[in-house]
C-alpha positions, 0 to 999 in steps of 0.5 A, a space after each residue: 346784421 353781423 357778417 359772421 363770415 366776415 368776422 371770424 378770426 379778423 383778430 387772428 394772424 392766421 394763415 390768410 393774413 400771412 398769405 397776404 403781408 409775407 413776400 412768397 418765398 418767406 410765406 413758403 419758407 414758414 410753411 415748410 418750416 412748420 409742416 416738416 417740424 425744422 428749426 426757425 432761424 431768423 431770416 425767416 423770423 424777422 420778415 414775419 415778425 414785421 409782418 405781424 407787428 404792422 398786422 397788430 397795430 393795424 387791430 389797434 394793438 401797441 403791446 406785445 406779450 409772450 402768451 404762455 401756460 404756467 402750471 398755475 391752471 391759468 395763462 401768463 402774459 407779460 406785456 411790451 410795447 412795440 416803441 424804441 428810441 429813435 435817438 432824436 426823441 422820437 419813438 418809432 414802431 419795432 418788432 423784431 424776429 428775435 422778440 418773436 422767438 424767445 422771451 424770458 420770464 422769471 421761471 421761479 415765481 411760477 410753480 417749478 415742484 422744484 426744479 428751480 430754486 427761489 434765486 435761480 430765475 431765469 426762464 424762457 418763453 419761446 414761439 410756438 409757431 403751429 398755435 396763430 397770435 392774435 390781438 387780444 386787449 390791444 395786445 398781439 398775443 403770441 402763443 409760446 412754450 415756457 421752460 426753465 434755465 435748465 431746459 425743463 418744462 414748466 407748462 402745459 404745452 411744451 408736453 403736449 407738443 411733446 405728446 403730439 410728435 410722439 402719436 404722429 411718429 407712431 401712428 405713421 408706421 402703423 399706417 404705412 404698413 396698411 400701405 398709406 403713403 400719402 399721409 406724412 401727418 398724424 394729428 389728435 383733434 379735440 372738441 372740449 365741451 365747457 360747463 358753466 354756471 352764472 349767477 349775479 354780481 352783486 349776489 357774488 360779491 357778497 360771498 366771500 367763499 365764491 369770491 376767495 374759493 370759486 365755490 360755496 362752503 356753505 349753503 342749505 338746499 333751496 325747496 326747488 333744485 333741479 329736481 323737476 328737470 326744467 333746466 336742462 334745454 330750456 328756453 334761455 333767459 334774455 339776460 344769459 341770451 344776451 351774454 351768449 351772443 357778445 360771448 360767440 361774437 368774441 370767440 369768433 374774432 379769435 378764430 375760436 369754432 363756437 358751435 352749441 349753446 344751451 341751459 345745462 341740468 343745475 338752475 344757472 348751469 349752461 354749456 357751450 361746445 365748439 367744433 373739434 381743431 388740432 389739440 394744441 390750438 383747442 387746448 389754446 381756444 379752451 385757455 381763452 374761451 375761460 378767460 372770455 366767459 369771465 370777462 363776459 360775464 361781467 359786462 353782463 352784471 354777471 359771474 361765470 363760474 368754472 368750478 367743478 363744484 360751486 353749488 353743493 346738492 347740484 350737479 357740477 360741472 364738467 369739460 368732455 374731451 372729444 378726442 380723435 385722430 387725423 390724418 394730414 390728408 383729412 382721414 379720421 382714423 376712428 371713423 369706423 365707417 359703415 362696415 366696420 368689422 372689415 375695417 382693418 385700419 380702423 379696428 387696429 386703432 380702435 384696439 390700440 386706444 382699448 389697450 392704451 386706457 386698460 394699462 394706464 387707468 391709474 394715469 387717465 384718473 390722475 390727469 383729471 385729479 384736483 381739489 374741485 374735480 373731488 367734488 364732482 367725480 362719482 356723484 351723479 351728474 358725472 363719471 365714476 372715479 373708476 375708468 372704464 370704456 364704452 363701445 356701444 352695442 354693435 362695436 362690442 358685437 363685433 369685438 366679441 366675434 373678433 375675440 372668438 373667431 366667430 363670423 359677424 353677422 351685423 347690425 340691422 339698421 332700424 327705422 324708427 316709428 313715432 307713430 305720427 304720420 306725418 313725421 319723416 322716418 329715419 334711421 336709428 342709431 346701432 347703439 345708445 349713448 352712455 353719459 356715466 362711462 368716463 370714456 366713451 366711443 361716440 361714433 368716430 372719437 372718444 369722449 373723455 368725460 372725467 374733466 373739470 370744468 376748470 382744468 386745462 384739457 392739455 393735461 389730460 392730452 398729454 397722457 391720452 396722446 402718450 399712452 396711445 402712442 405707446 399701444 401703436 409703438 407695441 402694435 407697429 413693432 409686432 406687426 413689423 416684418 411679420 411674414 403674413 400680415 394679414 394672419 399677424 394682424 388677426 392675431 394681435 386683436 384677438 389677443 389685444 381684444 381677449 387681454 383688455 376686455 375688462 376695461 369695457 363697460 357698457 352698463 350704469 356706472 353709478 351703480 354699486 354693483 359696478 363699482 363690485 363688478 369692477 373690483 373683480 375685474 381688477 380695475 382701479 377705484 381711485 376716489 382721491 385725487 391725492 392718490 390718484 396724483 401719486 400715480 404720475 411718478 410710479 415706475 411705469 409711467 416714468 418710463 412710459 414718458 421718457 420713452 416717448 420724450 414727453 416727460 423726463 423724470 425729474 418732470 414728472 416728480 415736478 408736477 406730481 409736486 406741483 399738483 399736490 402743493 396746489 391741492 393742499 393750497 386750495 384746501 388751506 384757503 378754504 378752510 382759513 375763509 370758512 373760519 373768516 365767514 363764520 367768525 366775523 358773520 354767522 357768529 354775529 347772526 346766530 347771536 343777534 337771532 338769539 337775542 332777538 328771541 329771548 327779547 320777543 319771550 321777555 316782551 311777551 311775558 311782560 305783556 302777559 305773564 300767562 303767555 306760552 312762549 314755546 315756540 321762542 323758548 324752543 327756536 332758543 333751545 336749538 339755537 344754543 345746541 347748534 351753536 355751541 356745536 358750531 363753536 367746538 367744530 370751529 376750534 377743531 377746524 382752527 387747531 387742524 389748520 395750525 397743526 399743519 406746520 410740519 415743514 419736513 412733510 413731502 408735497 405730498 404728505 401735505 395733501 394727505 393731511 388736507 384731505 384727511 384732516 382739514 378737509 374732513 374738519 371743513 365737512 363737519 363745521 358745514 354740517 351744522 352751518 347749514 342747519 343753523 341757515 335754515 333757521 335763523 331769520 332771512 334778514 338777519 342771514 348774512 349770506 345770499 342763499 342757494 335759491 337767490 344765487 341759482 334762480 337770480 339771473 
């Protein structure tokens, strides 16, 4: 039986380890060093460089890889083994802190928006010592940032630690002046839930959309969908079973917190959740977690997919950001605890956060924004593209009488009556949940639900963390010398309350009367994640990050590139693989079925003349329709392709013209693909179908 006590992070340089291979003074001197954010200089990097070497060869490990997040979604790795020459044609074992601390990557051969031209190389890696290195493949991974010659970021976590330092430092004059001095830390923590789907290899491998584009762009419904609701919850597979468990076993070796598993909504459709951490290191343990279900997966005979949308008709997948604050000495400060209304604390930073989301919509909507994540938004397995907040029942009663000075009276607590005597009873909730609100107050953090399934949640954390931070420097400065802070205090929520109402929704956001109801409140409905990038270089945004050092403004126009570069990219791979699939395999299946009918009308009629042959005749006569169809939608996705040649369009330009022209061409020529599937021959359908990929595992 598995010791999972025993296993948990045995592949991680953590805290234990060090505790145990550092001399004392070194081991203290680190820990003063990440704790009070200082500078590492080599005296310290060198003894724990050699440390962890010894540690990672001991794993099994001989490379070792400056382990980073480019803006290309993924993670990049370069690897190097810990041999040097030892002059008598020998090797020996070295690590130095040098190597620890700074690597160099070739900065323009990742996605720059700019920043670095194709000649200008160089880029740096550097050590992010609040993330532990781990043995992954027999390589010591060391998480580190990535930015350019020039000292520009070009990933995701330079950003987010960014955006951490920039909450830490606000949310720490907000609590001394509640009289907290114990705390000298603020951290955001994040739970990120993934979704998933898996299907079978072989069935993966003979789709070339799945292979090229993560997701199916064809494909008619199956009979059975979700509709019976038989998915969600349900007994698991054996095969996916046996998946889960070497999955869980692999991720807590990494010191990854694996908590929940379970069958999602869609057939093939699963979830796993782990327990909230730091949200760098959870951003780190998203980015792995990823990269394990994939390798996973295949062991199984299996695929994982991570598109937000690989099944048209099913619900898509998604990534809910459980987001809260704590503090160093382990308070949560969304906790509203069980009398709430006199939680001062907890309401003024319950109020920074409705504050924070009703200014930047625009920027939550676009830190969410992507080519697959278009798919899934507003459709009804996931939010609204309008942001809107959910507080439940008895926070919005308690905002309501803050907002009209009135007297709280409560909530009482109900006990709930199944009718079962046998059944122990228990307290009911003080509110329900709403699973349509994008951004959701669950008990003692917020659900951020808009995701994709693909995405790296470091994004969307940069901005959360940025503009609560900006709601807290607002507050921290009014609040700050004020002559009674009890009557200054009341008097900001009341106006924080009465000034960002609007943004709280409590209702069906699938609704159209929500999306009416939100037009008069004059909230944002950003559908488009081309627009909703857009929003990232606005005047406000750019101030609000370079306030913060988070972003610089060079930066921000960088990514507002990058992302729609990559959108324009992804819909261009689309649309040149849909043209491929129909060309070299639909045109010859619908041809051959052709065939085949005229064939079968030919030899009945010779066997007797009097035949009636109607069915043959018309099967051929929608046959020859939905082709000719097919053929002039196909020539109009080509010639939209190849008109796209315009090399003076702005990036973003060139997601507008994607979006408006090819990807609308793509929609057409899947239209009568799909008809064609549900009549041409089984055996002759060059494709595994919907119902075989979602119902074969």
């Amino acid at each position: 039986m598995t010791n999972i006590p025993e296993i948990f992070g045995c592949n991680v340089f953590n805290d234990d380890v060090m505790k145990a291979m550092l001399p004392k003074d070194v081991y203290d001197k680190f820990h003063e060093v990440v704790d009070k954010e200082q500078s590492l200089d080599r005296s310290i990097a060198n003894p724990v460089a050699a440390a962890m070497k010894d540690w990672a060869i001991s794993k099994g490990a001989t490379h070792f890889t400056h382990w980073f997040q480019p803006m290309t979604g993924i993670t990049a790795e370069k690897h190097d083994s810990f041999i040097s020459p030892d002059g008598k044609g020998k090797i020996i074992m070295e690590f130095s802190g040098k190597e620890l601390i700074k690597g160099e990557s070739d900065a323009s051969s990742f996605p720059s928006g700019g920043l670095r031209s194709t000649f200008e190389a160089r880029g740096y890696t550097a050590w992010d010592p609040t993330s532990p290195a781990f043995v992954k493949d027999d390589t010591l991974c060391i998480p580190t940032i990535f930015c350019s010659y020039s000292g520009e970021v070009l990933d995701m976590k330079s950003p987010l630690l960014r955006s951490m330092e920039a909450l830490n430092t606000q949310a720490l004059r907000i609590l001394k002046l509640f009289g907290v001095t114990d705390a000298v830390r603020v951290v955001p923590t994040v739970g990120p839930e993934q979704e998933y789907f898996l299907i079978d290899k072989d069935m993966f491998e003979c789709r070339p959309d799945l292979v090229f584009c993560g997701r199916t762009l064809f494909g008619a419904n199956p009979p059975k969908g979700q509709e019976l609701e038989d998915h969600y919850f349900g007994v698991i597979k054996p095969r996916v079973a046996a998946f889960m468990r070497e999955l869980d076993m692999e991720l807590w070796k990494l010191g990854i917190y694996a908590k929940t598993e379970h069958n999602e909504a869609a057939p093939a459709q699963h979830e796993l959740a782990p327990v909230y951490t730091t949200v760098n290191i959870a951003s780190d343990h998203n980015q792995l977690t990823m990269e394990l279900m994939k390798t996973v997966a295949r062991r199984h005979g299996m695929v994982c997919l991570l598109h937000e949308k690989p099944f048209a008709g099913v619900n898509g997948s998604g990534k809910h950001n459980n987001w809260s604050l704590t503090t160093d000495t382990g308070i949560n400060l969304l906790n509203p605890g069980k009398t709430p209304y006199e939680n001062a604390q907890f309401l003024l930073f319950f109020a920074a956060v409705i504050e924070a989301v009703d200014n930047y919509q625009d920027l939550l909507r676009a830190s969410v924004a992507s080519a697959g994540n278009d798919h899934r938004l507003g459709a009804h397995e996931a939010p609204p593209a309008i942001v809107s907040m959910f507080v439940g029942d008895e926070l919005d009663a308690i905002l309501k009488a803050i907002e009209t000075g009135e007297i709280y009276g409560g909530m009482e607590k109900q006990r709930m009556e199944i009718g079962v005597h046998t059944l122990p009873t228990f307290s009911k909730d003080t509110t329900d949940r709403n699973r349509t609100s994008p951004f959701a107050f669950t008990g003692n953090k917020f659900e951020f639900r808009s995701l994709g399934s693909s995405m790296n949640i470091a994004a969307s954390n940069i901005v959360l963390n940025t503009i609560v931070a900006e709601s807290l420097r607002h507050f921290a400065d009014e609040l700050d010398g004020a002559e009674d802070f009890t009557t200054a205090l009341n008097n900001l929520l009341q106006t924080t309350i009465r000034n960002h109402r609007r943004i709280i929704f409590n209702g069906n956001g699938y609704s159209d009367r929500w999306i009416e109801e939100a037009a008069r409140r004059g909230l944002h409905n950003i559908p488009s994640s081309v627009d909703a990038i857009a929003c990232y270089t606005s005047p406000e945004s750019i101030e609000l990050f370079a306030r913060h050092g988070v972003f610089s403004a060079a930066e921000l126009t960088s990514r507002r590139d990058i992302y729609c570069d990559n959108y324009s990219k992804i819909i261009h791979i689309e649309a040149l693989t849909m043209i491929d699939m129909v060309k070299r395999s639909v045109v010859p299946a619908v041809a051959q079925y052709a065939t085949d009918l005229a064939n079968s009308a030919t030899a009945l009629m010779d066997l007797n003349p009097s035949l009636n042959c109607s069915m043959q005749t018309c099967l051929a006569a929608q046959l020859t329709d939905l082709s000719a169809d097919m053929y002039s939608k196909l020539a109009h996705l080509e010639a939209t392709v190849c008109a796209n040649g315009d090399c003076h369009l702005t990036p973003l330009e060139q997601a507008q013209y994607h979006r408006n022209s090819v990807f609308m061409a793509m929609q057409d020529l899947r239209t009568t693909v799909d008809k064609l599937e549900s009549i041409v021959s089984a055996d002759l359908w060059p494709f595994p179908t919907y119902g075989e990929m979602l119902f074969s595992v």
